[in-house]
N, C-alpha and C positions, 0 to 999 in steps of 0.2 A: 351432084354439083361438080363440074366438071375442075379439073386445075389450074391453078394462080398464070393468066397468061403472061410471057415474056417480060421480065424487066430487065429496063439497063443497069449493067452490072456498074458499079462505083468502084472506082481505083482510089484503094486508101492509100494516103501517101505518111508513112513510118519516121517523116524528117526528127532526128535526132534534133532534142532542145524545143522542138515546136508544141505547140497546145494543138489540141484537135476538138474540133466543136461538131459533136456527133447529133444526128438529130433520126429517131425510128419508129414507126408507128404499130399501132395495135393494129390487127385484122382488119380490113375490108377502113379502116378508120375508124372504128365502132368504140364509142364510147366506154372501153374496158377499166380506164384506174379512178373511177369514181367511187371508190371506199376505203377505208383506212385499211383493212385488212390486205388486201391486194396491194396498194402502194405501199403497203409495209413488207411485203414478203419482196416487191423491187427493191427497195431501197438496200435488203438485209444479200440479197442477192448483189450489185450494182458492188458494195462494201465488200463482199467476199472476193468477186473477181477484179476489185482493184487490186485489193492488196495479192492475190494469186498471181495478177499477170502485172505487175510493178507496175501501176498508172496512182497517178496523185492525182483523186476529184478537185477541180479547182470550182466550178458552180455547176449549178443541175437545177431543172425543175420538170414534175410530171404533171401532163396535161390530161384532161381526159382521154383522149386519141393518142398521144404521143409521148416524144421525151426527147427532150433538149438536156446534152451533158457536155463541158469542158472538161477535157484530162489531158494531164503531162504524164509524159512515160517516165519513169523515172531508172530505165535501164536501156542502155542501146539494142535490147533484142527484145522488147514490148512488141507486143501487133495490136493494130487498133480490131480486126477483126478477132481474134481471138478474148479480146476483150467483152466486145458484142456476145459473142457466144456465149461466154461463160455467166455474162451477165441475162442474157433473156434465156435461155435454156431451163436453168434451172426455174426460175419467177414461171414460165409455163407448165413444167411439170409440174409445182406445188397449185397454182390454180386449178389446175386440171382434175386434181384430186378433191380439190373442195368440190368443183361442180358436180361430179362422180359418187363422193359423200353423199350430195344432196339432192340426189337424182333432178338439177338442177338443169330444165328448158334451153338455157342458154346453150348446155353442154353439144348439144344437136345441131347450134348455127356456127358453132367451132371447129366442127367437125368436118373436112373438106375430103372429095375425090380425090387422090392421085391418080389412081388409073383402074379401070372393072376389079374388083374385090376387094380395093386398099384403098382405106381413109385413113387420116392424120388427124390429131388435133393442132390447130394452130391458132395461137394467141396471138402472135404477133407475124404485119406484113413482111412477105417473101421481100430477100433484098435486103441488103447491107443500111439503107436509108442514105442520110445525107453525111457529107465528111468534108470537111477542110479546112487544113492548117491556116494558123495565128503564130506570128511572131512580132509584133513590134506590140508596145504599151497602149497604143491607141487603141488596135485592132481589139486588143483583150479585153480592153476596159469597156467596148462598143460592145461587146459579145457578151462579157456577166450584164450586162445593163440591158442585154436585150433580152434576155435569158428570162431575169429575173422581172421583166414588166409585159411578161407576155400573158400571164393569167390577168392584169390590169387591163391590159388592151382588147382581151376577149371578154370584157366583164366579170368575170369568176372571181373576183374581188377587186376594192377599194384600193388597197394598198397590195405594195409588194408584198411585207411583210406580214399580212394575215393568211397569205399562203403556205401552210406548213410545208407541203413538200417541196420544199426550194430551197434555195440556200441565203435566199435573201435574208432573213434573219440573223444570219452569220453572217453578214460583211455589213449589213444597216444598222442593226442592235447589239452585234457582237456575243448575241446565241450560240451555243454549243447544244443542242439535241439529240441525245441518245438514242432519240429516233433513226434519228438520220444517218446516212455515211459520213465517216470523216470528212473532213474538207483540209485544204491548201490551198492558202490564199497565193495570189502570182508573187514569183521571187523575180527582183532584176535582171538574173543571173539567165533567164529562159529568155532574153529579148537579143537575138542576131540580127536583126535588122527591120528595113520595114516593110511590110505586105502582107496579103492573105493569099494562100494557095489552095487551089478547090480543084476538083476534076475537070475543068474546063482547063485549068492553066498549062 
């Protein structure tokens, strides 16, 4: 199989004070976080490298394909890219070992060329995904409210909140989940003004 062609690379922008609403997809789009085990090993990953690379989860939810996350950096030297990193990195190496475990079929469509003699495993698509800043109250409150009704809007449930891996449970029912990553709900204190910033701006 030959290699992941060209993509455009996204310029994350590090705005101190700002929220960043990250958004990254599994391989090819392929249906990967359809099980408790796997979404659990993101979630346990996602919790490490917040707290590693100083980001406060402000909402999240994992989609089968995807993953929609808001975070505040809570240190002026955060990168949102190193974030990324340290969060799917690990989540695909522990995957990779289950499938490996269990001489698991899947293991062989995850498996990609890079060039004659070297394959890779790769769980999640090449490329940073989507990135752009939130600063104003409106923006934020538009962004957990979309966050959290996108499994509604695809049917995958009823409610927000019979979605476990989301955070809607935490800002609707005021759930706290051991499951899940911490969370931090928005402070006043993160709103400079008003607009959203994305790679286009």
């Amino acid at each position: 199989m030959p290699g992941e062609p060209h993509r455009k690379r996204v310029r994350h922008f590090d705005g101190r004070g700002h929220l960043h609403e990250l958004t990254f997809s599994c391989y090819r789009r392929m249906p990967l976080l359809t099980n408790d085990v796997w979404q659990g090993i993101l979630a346990s990953s996602l919790s490490s490298a917040c707290d590693e690379e100083k980001f406060e989860l402000v909402a999240f939810v994992f989609m089968p394909e995807h993953v929609h996350l808001l975070v505040h950096p809570s240190s002026s030297d955060a990168e949102v890219s190193r974030l990324l990193a340290r969060t799917k990195q690990p989540a695909s190496k522990a995957v990779k070992q289950i499938l490996v475990q269990n001489q698991a079929p899947l293991l062989s469509r995850l498996m990609v060329r890079e060039r004659p003699g070297k394959t890779c495993f790769r769980f999640w698509q090449e490329g940073p995904g989507f990135d752009r800043n939130l600063f104003s109250a409106q923006a934020i409150e538009a962004s957990i409210d979309d966050i959290h009704m996108n499994p509604v809007k695809r049917g995958l449930c009823k409610r927000a909140t019979d979605r476990k891996w989301s955070s809607a449970r935490y800002y609707l029912e005021n759930i706290v989940d051991p499951a899940l990553p911490p969370l931090t709900k928005p402070s006043p204190q993160w709103f400079d003004r008003s607009g959203v910033q994305t790679e286009h701006s």
